[in-house]
N, C-alpha and C positions, 0 to 999 in steps of 0.2 A: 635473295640478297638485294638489299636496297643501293642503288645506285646513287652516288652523288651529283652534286650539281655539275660540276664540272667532267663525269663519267656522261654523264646526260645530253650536256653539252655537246660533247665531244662526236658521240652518240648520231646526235642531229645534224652535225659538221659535216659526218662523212657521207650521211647519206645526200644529204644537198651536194656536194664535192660529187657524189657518181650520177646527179641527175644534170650537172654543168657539163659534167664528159659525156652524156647521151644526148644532149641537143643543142641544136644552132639556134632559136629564137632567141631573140636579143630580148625580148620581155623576158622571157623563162630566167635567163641570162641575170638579169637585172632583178628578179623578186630573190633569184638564190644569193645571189652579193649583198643584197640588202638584208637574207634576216644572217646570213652568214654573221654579216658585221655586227648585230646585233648579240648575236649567241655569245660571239667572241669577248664581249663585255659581261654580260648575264652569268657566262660561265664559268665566273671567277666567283661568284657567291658564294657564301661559305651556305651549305643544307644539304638535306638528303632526301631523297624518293626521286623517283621518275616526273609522277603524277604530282608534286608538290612542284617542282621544275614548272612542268609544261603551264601550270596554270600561274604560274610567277610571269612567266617570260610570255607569254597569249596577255597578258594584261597591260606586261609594260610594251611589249608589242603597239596595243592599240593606242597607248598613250602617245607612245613615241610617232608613228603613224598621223596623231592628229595634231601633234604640237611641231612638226615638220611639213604640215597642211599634205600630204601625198595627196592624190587625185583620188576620188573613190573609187573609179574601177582598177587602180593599182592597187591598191590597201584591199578590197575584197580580192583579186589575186594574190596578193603577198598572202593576207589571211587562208587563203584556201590551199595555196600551197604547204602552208607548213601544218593544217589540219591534215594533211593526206599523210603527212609528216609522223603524221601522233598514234 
């Protein structure tokens, strides 16, 4: 069964939401708020699959990422977080 965008979402919400309950660093802290807020947008797309998700929202990810200038070692953490994600 194909999962929607918004099941997807959802999906990657909760897992972020149990990695903010397992740790104190304020970076960690800060990449999970960051793509949280992000999903929470993306999530509302009307499509469907998982894998059509992940690489909608990895794209606008990096876009958003470099038109809000992030630091590159934040933006390669945020990126690698939500890879381990995938």
């Amino acid at each position: 069964m194909s999962l929607s965008f918004a099941e997807r979402s959802d999906q990657l919400c909760g897992q972020l939401h149990t990695l903010e309950h397992q740790t104190d660093d304020q970076d960690q802290l800060f990449y999970c708020a960051y793509l949280l807020g992000l999903l929470g947008v993306h999530g509302g797309l009307d499509g469907m699959g998982a894998a059509e998700f992940d690489q909608h929202f990895k794209e606008e990810l990096q876009e958003t990422l470099e038109r809000e200038a992030v630091s590159e070692t934040d933006q390669k953490n945020i990126l690698s977080l939500l890879e381990s994600l995938l």
